[in-house]
VMD Tcl script that builds the backbone (N, CA, C; Angstrom):
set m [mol new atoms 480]
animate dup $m
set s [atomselect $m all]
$s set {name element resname resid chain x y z} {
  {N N UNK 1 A 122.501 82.978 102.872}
  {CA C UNK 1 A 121.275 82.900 103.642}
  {C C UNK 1 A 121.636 83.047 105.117}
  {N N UNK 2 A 120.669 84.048 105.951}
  {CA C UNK 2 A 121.412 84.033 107.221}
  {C C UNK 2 A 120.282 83.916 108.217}
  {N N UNK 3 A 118.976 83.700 107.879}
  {CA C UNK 3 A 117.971 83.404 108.653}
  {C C UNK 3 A 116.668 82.824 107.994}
  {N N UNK 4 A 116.528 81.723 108.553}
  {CA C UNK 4 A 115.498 80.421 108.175}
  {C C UNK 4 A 114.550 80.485 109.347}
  {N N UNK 5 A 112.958 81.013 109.179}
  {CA C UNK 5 A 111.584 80.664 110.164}
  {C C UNK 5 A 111.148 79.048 109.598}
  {N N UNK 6 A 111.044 78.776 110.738}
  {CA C UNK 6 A 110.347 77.339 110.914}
  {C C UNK 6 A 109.043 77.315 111.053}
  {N N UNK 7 A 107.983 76.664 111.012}
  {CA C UNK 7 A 106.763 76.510 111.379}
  {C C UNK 7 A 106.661 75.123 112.215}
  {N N UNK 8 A 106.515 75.312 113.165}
  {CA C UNK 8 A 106.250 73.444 113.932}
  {C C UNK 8 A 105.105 73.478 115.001}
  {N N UNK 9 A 104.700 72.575 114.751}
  {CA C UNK 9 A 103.256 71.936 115.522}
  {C C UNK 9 A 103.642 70.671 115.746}
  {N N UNK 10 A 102.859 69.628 115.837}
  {CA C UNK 10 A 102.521 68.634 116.547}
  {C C UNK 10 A 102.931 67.448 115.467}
  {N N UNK 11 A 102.917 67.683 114.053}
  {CA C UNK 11 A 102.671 66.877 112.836}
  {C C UNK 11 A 103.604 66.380 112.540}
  {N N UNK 12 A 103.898 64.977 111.679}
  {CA C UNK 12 A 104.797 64.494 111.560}
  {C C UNK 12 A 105.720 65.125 110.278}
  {N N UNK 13 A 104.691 66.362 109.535}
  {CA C UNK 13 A 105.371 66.896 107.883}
  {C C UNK 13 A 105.952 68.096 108.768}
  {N N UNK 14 A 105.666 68.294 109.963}
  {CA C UNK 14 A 106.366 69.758 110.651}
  {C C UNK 14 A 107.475 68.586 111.304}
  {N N UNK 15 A 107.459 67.934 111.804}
  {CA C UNK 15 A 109.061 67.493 112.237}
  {C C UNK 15 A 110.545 67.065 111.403}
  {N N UNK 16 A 109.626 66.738 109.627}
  {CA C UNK 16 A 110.199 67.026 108.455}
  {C C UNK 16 A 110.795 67.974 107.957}
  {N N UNK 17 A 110.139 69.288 108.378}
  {CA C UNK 17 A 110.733 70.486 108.116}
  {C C UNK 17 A 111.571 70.542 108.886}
  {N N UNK 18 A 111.622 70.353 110.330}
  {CA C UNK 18 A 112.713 70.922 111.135}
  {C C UNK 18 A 114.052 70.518 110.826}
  {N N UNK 19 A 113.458 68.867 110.449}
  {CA C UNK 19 A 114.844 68.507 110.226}
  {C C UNK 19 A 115.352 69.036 109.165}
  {N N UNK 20 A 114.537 68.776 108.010}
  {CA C UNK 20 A 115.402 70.020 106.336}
  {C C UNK 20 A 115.954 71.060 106.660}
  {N N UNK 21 A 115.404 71.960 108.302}
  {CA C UNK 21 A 115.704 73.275 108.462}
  {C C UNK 21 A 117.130 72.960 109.225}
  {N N UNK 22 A 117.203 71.706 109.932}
  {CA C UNK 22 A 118.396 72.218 110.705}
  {C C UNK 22 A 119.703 72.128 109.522}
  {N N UNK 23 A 119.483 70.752 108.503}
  {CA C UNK 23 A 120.698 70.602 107.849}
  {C C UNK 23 A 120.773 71.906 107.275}
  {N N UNK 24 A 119.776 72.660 106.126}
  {CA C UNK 24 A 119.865 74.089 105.537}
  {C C UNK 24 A 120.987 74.602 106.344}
  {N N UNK 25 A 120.480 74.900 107.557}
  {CA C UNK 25 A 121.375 75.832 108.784}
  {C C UNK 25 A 122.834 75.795 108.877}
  {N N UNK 26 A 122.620 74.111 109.019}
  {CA C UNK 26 A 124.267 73.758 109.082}
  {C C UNK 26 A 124.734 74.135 108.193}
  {N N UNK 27 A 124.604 73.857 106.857}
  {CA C UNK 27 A 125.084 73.793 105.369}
  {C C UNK 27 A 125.273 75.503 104.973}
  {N N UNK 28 A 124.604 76.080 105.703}
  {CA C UNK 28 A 124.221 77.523 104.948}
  {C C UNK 28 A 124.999 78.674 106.152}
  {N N UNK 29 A 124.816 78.231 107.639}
  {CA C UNK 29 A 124.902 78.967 108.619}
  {C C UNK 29 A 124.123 80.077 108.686}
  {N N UNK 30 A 123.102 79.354 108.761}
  {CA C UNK 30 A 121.994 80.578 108.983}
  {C C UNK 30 A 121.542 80.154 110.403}
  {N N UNK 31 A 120.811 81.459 110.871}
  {CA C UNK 31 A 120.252 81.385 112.611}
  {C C UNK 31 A 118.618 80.802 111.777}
  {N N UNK 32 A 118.509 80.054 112.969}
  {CA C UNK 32 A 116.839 79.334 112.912}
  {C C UNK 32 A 115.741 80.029 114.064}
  {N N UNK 33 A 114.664 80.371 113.321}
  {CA C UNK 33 A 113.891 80.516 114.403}
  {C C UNK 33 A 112.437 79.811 114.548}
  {N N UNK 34 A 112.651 79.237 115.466}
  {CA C UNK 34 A 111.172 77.973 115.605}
  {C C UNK 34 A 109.626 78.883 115.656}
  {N N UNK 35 A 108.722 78.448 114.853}
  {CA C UNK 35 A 107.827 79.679 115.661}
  {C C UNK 35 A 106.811 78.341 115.818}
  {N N UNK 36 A 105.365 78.383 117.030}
  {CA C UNK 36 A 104.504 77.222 116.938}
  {C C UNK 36 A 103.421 78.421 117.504}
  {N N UNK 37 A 102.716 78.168 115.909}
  {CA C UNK 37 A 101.525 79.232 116.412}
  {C C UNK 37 A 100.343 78.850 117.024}
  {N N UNK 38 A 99.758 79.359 118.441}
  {CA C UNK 38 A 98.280 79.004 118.879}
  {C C UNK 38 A 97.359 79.825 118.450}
  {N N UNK 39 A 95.812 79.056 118.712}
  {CA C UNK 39 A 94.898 79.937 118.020}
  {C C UNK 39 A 94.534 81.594 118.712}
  {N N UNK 40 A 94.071 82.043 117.965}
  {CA C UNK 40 A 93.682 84.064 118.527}
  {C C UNK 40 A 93.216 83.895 119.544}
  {N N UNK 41 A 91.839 82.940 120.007}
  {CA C UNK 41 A 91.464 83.044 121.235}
  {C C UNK 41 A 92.139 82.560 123.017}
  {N N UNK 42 A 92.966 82.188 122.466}
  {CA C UNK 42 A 93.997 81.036 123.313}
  {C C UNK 42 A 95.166 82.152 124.183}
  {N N UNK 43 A 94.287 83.142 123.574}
  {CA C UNK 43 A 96.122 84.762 124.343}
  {C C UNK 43 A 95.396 84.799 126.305}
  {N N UNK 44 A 94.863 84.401 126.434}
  {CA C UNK 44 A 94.156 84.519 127.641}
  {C C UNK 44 A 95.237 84.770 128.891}
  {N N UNK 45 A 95.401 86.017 129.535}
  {CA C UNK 45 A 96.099 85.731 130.762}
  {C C UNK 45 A 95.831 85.412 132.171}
  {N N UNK 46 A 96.529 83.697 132.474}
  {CA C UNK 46 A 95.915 83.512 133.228}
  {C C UNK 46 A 96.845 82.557 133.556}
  {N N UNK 47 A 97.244 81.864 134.929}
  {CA C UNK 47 A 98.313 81.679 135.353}
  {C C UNK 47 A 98.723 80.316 134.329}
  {N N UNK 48 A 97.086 79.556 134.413}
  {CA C UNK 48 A 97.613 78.011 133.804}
  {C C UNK 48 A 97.674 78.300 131.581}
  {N N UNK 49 A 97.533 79.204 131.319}
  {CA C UNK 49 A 97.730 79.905 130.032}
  {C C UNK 49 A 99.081 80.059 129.788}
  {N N UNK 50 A 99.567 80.619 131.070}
  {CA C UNK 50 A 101.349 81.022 130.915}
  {C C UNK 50 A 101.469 79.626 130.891}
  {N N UNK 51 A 101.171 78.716 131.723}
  {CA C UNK 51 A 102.044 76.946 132.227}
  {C C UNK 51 A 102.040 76.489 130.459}
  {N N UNK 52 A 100.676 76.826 129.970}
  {CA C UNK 52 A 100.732 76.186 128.706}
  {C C UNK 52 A 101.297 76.614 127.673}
  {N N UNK 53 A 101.367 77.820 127.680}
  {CA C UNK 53 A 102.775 78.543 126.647}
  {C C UNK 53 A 104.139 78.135 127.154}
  {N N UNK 54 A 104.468 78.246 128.220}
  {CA C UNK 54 A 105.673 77.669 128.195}
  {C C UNK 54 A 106.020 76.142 128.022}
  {N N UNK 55 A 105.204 75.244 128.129}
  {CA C UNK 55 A 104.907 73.854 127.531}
  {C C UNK 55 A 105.178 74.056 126.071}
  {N N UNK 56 A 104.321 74.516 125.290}
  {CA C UNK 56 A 104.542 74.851 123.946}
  {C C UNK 56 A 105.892 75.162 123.408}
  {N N UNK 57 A 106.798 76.380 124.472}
  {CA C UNK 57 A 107.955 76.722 123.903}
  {C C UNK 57 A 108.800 75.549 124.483}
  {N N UNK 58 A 108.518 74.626 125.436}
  {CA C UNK 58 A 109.611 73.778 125.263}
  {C C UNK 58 A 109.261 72.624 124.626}
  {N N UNK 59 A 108.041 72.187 123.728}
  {CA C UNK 59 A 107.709 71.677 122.861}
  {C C UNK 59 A 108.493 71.960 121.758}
  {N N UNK 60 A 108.806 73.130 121.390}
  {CA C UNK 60 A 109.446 73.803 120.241}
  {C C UNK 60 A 110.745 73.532 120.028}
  {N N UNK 61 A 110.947 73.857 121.513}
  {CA C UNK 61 A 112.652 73.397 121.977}
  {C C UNK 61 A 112.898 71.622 121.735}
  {N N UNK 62 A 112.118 70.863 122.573}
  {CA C UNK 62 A 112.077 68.989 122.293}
  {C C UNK 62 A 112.279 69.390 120.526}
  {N N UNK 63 A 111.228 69.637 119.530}
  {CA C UNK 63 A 111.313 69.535 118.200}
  {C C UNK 63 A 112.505 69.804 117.593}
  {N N UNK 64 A 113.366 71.399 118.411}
  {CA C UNK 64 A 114.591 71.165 117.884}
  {C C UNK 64 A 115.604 70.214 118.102}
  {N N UNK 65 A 115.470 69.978 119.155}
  {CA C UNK 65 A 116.652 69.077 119.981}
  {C C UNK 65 A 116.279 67.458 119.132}
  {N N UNK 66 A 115.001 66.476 118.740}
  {CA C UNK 66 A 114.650 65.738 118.034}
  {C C UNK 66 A 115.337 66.077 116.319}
  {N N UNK 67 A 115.310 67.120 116.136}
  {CA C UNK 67 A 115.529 67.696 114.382}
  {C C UNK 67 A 117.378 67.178 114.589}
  {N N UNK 68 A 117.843 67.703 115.631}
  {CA C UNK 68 A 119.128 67.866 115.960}
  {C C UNK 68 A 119.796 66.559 115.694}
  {N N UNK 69 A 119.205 65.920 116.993}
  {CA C UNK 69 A 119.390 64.578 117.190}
  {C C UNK 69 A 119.375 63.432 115.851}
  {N N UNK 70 A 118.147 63.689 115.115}
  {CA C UNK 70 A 118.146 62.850 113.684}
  {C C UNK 70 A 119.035 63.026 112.759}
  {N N UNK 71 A 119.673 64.392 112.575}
  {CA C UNK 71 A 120.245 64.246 111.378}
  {C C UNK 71 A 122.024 64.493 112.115}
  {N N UNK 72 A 122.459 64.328 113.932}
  {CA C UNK 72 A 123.435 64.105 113.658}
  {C C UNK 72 A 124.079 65.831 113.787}
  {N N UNK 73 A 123.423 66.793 113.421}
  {CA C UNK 73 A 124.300 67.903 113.446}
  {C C UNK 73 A 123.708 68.653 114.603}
  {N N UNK 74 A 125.361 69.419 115.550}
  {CA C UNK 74 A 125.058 69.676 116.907}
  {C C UNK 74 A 124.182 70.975 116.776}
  {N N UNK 75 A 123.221 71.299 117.949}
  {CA C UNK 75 A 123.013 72.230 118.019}
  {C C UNK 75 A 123.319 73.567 117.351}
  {N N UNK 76 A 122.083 73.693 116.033}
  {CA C UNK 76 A 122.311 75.398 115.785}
  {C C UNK 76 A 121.961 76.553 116.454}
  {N N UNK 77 A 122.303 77.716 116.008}
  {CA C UNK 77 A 121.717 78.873 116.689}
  {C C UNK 77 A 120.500 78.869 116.633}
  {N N UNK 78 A 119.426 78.851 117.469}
  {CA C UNK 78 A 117.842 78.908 117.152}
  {C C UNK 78 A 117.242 79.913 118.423}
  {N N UNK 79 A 116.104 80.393 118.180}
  {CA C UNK 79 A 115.107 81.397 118.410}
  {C C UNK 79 A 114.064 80.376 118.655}
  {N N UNK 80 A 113.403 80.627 119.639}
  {CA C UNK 80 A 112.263 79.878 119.935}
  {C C UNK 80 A 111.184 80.554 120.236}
  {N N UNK 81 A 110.026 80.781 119.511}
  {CA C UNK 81 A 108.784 81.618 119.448}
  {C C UNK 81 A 107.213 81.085 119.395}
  {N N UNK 82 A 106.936 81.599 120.404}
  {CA C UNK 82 A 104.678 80.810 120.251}
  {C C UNK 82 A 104.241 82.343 120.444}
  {N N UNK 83 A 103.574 82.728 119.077}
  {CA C UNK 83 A 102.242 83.170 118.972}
  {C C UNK 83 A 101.261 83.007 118.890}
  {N N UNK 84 A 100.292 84.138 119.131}
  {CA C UNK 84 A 98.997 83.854 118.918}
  {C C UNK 84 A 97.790 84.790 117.526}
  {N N UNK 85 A 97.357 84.015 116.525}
  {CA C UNK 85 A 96.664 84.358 115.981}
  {C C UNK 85 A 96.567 83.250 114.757}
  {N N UNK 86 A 95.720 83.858 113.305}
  {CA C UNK 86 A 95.968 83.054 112.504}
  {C C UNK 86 A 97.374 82.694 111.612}
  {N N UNK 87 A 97.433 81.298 111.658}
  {CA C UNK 87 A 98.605 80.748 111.395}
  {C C UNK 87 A 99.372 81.432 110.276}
  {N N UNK 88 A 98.910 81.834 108.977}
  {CA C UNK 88 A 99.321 82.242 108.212}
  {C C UNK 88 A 99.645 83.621 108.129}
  {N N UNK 89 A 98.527 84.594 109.132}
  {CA C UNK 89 A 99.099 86.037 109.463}
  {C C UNK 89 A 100.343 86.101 110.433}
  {N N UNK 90 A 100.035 84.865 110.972}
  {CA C UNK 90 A 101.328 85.406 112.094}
  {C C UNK 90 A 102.744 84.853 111.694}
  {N N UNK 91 A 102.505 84.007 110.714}
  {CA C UNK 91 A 103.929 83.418 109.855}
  {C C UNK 91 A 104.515 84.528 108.944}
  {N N UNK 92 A 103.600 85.068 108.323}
  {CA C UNK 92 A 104.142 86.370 107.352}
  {C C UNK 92 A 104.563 87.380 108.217}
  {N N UNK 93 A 104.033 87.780 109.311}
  {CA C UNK 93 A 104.193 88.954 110.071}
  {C C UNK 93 A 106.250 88.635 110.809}
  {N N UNK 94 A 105.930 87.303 111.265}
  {CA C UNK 94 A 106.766 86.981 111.926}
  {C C UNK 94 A 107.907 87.034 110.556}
  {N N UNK 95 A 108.131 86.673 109.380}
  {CA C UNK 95 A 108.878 86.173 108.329}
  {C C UNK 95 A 109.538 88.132 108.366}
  {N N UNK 96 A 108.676 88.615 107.908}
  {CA C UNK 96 A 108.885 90.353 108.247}
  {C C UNK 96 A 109.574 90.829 109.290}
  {N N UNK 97 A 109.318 90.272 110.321}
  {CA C UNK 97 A 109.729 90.715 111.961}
  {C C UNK 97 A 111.011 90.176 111.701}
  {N N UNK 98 A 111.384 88.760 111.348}
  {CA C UNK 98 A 112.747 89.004 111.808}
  {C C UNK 98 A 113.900 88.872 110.823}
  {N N UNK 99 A 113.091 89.614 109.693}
  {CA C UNK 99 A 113.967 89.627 108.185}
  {C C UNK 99 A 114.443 88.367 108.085}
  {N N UNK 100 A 113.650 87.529 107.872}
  {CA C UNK 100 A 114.417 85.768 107.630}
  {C C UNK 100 A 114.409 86.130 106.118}
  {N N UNK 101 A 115.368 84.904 105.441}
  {CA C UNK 101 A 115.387 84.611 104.096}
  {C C UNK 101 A 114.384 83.698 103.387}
  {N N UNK 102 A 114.324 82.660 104.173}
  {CA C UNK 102 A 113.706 81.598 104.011}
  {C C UNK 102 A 112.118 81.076 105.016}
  {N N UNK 103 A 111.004 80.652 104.299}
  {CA C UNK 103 A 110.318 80.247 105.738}
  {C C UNK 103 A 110.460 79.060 105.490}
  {N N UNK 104 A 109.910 78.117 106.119}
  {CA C UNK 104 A 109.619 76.647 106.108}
  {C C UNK 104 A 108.750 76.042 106.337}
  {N N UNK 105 A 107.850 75.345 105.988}
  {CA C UNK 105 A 106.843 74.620 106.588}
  {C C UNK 105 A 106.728 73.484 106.108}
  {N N UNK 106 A 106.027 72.155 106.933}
  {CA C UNK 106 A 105.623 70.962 106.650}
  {C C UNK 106 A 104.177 70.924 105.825}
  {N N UNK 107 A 103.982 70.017 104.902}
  {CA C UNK 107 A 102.533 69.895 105.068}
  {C C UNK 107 A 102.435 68.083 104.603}
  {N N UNK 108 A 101.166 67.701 104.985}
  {CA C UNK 108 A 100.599 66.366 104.679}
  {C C UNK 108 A 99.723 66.197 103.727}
  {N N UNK 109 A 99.871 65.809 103.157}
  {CA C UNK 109 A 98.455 65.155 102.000}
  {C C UNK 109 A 97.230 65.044 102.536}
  {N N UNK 110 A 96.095 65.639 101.648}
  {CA C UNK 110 A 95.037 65.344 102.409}
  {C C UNK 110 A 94.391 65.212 100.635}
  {N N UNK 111 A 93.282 64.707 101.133}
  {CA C UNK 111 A 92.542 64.472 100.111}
  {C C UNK 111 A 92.168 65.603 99.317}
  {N N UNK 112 A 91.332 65.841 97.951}
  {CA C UNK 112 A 90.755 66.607 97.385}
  {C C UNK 112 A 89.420 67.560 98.627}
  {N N UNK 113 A 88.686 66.500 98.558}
  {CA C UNK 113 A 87.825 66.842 99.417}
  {C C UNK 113 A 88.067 68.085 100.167}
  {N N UNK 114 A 88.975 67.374 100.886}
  {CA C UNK 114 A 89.646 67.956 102.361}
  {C C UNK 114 A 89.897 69.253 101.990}
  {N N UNK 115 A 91.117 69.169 101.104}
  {CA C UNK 115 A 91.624 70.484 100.677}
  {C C UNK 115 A 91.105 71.754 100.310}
  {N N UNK 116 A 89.791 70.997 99.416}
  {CA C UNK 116 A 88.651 72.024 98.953}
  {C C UNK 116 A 87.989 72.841 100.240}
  {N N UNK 117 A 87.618 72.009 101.176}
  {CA C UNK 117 A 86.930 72.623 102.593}
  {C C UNK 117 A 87.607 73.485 103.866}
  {N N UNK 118 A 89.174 72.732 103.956}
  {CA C UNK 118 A 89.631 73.056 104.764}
  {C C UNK 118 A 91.161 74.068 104.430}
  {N N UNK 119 A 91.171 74.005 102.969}
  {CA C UNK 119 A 92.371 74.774 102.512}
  {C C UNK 119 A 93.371 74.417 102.949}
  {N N UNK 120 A 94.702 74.856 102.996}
  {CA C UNK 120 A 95.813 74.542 103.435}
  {C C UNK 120 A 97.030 75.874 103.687}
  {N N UNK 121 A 97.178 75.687 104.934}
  {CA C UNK 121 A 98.136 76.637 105.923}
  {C C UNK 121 A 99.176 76.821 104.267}
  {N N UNK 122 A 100.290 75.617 104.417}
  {CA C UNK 122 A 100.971 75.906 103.179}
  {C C UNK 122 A 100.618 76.690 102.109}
  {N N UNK 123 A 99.431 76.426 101.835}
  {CA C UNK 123 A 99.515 76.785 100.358}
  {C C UNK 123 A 99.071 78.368 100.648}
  {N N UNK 124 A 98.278 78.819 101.510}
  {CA C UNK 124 A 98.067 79.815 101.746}
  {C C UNK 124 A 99.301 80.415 102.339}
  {N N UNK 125 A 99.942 80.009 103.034}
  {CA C UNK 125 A 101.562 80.874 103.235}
  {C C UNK 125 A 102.353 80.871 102.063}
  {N N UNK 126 A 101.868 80.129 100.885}
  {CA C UNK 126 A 103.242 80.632 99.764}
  {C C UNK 126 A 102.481 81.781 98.591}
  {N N UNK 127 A 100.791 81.601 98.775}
  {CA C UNK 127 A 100.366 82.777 98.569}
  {C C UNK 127 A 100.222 84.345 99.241}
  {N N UNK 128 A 100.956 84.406 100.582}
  {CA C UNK 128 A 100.440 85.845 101.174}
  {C C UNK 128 A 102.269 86.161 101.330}
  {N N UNK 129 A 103.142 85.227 102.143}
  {CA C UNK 129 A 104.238 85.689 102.399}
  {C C UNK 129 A 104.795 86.417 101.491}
  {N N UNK 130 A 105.481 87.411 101.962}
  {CA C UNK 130 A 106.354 87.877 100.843}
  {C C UNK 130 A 107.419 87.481 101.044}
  {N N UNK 131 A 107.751 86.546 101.421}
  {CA C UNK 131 A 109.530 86.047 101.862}
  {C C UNK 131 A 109.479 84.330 101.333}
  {N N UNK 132 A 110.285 84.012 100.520}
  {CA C UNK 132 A 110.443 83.103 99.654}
  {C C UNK 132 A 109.791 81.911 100.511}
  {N N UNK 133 A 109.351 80.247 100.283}
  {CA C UNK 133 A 108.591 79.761 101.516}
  {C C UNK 133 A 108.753 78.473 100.736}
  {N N UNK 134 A 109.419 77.239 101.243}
  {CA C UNK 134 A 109.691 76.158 100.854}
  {C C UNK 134 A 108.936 75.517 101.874}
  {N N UNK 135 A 107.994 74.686 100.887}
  {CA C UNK 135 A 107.039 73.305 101.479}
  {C C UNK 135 A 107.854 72.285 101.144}
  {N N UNK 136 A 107.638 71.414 102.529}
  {CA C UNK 136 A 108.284 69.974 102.710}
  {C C UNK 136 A 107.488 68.864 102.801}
  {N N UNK 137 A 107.178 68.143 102.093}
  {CA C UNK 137 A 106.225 67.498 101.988}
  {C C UNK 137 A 106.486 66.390 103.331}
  {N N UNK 138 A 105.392 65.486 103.740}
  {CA C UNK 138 A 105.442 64.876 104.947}
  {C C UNK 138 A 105.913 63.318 103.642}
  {N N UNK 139 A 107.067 62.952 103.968}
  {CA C UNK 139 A 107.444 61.640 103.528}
  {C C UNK 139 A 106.572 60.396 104.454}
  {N N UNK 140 A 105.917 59.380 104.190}
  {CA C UNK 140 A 105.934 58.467 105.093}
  {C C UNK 140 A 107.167 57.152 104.999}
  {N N UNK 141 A 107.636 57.075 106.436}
  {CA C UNK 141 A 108.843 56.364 106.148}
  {C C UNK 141 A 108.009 55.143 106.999}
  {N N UNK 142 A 108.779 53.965 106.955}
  {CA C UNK 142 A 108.144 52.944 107.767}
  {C C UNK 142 A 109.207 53.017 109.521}
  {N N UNK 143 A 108.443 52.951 110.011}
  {CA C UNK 143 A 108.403 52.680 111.518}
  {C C UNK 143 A 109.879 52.339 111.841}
  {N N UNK 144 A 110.618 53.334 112.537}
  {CA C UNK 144 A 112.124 52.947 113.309}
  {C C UNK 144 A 113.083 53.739 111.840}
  {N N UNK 145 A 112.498 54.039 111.196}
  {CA C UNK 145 A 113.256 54.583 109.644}
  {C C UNK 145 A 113.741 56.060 109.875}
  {N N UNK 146 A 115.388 56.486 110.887}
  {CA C UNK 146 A 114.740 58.020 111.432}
  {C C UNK 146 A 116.272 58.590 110.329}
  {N N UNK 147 A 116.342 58.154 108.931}
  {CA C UNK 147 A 117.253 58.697 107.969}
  {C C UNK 147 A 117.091 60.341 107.810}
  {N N UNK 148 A 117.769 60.630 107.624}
  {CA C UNK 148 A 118.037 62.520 107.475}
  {C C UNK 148 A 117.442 62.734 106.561}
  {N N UNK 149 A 116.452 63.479 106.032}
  {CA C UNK 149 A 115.905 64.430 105.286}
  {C C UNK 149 A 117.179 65.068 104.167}
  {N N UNK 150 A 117.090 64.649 102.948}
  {CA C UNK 150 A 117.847 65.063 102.102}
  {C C UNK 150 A 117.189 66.162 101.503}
  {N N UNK 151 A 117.327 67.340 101.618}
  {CA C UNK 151 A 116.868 68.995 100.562}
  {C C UNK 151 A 117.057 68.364 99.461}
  {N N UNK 152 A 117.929 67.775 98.733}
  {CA C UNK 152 A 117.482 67.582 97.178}
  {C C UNK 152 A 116.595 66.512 96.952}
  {N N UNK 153 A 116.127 66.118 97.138}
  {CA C UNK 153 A 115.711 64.474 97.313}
  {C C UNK 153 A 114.304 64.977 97.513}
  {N N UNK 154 A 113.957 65.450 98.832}
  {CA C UNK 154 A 112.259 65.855 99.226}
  {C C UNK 154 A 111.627 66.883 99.194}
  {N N UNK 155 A 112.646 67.716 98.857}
  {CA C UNK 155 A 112.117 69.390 98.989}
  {C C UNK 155 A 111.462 69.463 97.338}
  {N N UNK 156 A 109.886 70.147 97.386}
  {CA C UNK 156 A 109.194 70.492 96.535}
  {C C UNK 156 A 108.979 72.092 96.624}
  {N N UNK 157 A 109.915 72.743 96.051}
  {CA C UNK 157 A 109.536 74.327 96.686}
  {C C UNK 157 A 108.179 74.697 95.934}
  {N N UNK 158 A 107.215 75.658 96.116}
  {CA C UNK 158 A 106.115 76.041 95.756}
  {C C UNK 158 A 106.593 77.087 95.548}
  {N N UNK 159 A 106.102 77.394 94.157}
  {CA C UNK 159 A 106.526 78.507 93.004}
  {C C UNK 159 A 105.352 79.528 93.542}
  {N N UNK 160 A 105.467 80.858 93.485}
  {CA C UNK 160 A 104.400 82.062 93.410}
  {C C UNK 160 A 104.457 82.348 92.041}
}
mol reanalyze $m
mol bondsrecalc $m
mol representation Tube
mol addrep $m
């Protein structure tokens, strides 16, 4: 494996992934590339638009350097990327763009309800990608609990 896309936002099942993604990396030596997608209307150029994309990419950057920090292994090779559009077009597009092996994403439990109305990024990225796409489920750990993310242990890959 020589290239792993990340998906990270704000969520605590996306800071899950990063971390699964950095050990993968270590373990595998693959290059990582962070991507944190904003919405289509949000491309606006305009000076405080740039301030906030680059906030974002060093948001991306804090997430790696946090992923890093938890599980202990130094700094991997990583790519740091914010687009703009829908989350799931621009994850496949991007998975294509930079011939990764692997994608990654977090997701959280949500209710039936929820799911029915609001669908889910995940599940819709392991239906469109064409590049293999391991969901990490959001563990809840209790408070001060910052143990490494074990791949055999939490990883639920989603079958196509």
């Amino acid at each position: 494996m020589r290239r792993i896309l990340v998906a990270v936002d704000e969520t605590e099942a996306s800071r899950d992934a990063a971390r699964m993604a950095v050990e993968y990396a270590e373990r595998l030596g693959a290059r990582l590339t962070f991507v944190h997608v904003l919405p289509p209307d949000s491309s606006l150029e305009v000076p405080e638009f740039a301030d906030f994309e680059r906030a974002c990419e060093a948001r991306a950057a804090q997430l790696l350097e946090e992923a890093c920090q938890l599980t202990g292994i130094p700094h991997p090779q990583a790519d740091l990327q914010v687009r703009h559009g829908d989350p799931v077009e621009v994850l496949c597009a991007a998975a294509l763009a930079e011939d990764v092996d692997l994608v990654m994403t977090g997701t959280r439990e949500r209710g039936p309800l929820a799911r029915a109305l609001l669908g889910s990024v995940a599940m819709r990225l392991v239906s469109q990608c064409s590049k293999p796409v391991l969901v990490v489920p959001h563990r809840h750990a209790p408070a001060g609990n910052h143990e490494s993310v074990k791949p055999r242990d939490t990883a639920e890959p989603a079958v196509r």
